[in-house]
N, C-alpha and C positions, 0 to 999 in steps of 0.2 A: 660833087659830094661835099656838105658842109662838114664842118671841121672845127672844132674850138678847142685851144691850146692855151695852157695857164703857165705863168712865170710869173717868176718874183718870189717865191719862198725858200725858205731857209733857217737858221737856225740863230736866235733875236733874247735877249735878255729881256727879263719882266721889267715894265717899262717902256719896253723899246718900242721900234715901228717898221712896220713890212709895205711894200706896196707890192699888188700881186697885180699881173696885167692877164687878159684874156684878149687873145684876139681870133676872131671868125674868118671864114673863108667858105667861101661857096654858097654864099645866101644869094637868093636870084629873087627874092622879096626881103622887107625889111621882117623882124621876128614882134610878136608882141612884147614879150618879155623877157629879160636875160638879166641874170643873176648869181649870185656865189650860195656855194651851200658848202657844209663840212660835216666828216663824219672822222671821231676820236675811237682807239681802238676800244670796242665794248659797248661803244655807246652807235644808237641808231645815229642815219644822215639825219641831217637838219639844216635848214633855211635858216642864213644871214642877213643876206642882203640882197632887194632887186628893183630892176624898175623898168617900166615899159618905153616899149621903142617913139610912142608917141605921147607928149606929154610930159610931165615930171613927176609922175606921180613915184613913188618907190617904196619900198618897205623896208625896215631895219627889225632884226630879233632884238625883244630888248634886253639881251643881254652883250650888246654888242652899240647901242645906241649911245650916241655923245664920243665916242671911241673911232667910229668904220665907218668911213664915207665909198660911198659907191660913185664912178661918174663914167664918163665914156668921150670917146670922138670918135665921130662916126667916120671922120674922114677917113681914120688907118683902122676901121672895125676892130677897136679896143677897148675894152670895158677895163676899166679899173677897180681897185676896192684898197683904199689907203684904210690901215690897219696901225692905232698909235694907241698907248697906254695896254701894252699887249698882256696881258696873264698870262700864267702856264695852262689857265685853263680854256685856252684859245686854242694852244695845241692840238692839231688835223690834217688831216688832207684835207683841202678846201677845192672846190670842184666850180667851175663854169660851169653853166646849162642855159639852152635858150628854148624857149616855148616858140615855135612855128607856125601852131594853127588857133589859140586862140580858145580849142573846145573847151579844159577847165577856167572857168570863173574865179575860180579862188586865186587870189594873187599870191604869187613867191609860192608855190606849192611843188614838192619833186616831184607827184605826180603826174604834174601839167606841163614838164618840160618832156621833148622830145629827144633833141642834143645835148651829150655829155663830154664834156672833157673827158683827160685822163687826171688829169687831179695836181696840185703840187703841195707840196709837204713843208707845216709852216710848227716847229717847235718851240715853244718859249722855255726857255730854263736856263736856269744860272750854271 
């Protein structure tokens, strides 16, 4: 059964910096793509950050670019997403998801991921 668990959120002053980790279990091939996505309460989920398992290709929302770096090791199947110069308007659950089969073409899209976290919960405020 694959599995993807996020840590590293909490509650960070505007300004500050979160690292959020994700780590897999149960992949019995490698995934195309795995990424973070967040949804504010009111507002739809939306796509941050992702990149595919092979290659470097990745994507950033640009309201999160120059700011959130996405990286991984694959040795301990953990994706990370370093999070610096944070807003309050960053404030979410921010969710892992890994695309497994490849079918959507669009990259970083929630509809093409199969695997969901449970989410971890990242506040910015003074």
């Amino acid at each position: 059964q694959l599995q993807l668990v996020e840590s590293g959120g909490g509650l960070v002053q505007p300004g500050g910096s979160l690292r959020l980790s994700c780590v897999g279990s149960g992949f019995t091939t490698p995934y195309y793509t795995i990424g973070w996505f967040r949804q504010a309460p009111g507002h739809e989920r939306e796509e941050v950050s992702c990149m595919r398992y092979w290659g470097d290709s990745t994507f950033y929302a640009d309201s999160v670019k120059g700011r959130f770096t996405i990286s991984r090791d694959n040795t301990k199947n953990t994706v990370f997403l370093q999070m610096n110069s944070l807003k309050p308007e960053d404030s979410a659950v921010y969710y892992c998801a890994a695309d497994t089969t490849g079918i959507v073409t669009q990259f970083c899209k929630d509809y093409g991921m199969d695997y969901w976290g449970k989410g971890t919960l990242v506040t910015v405020s003074s």
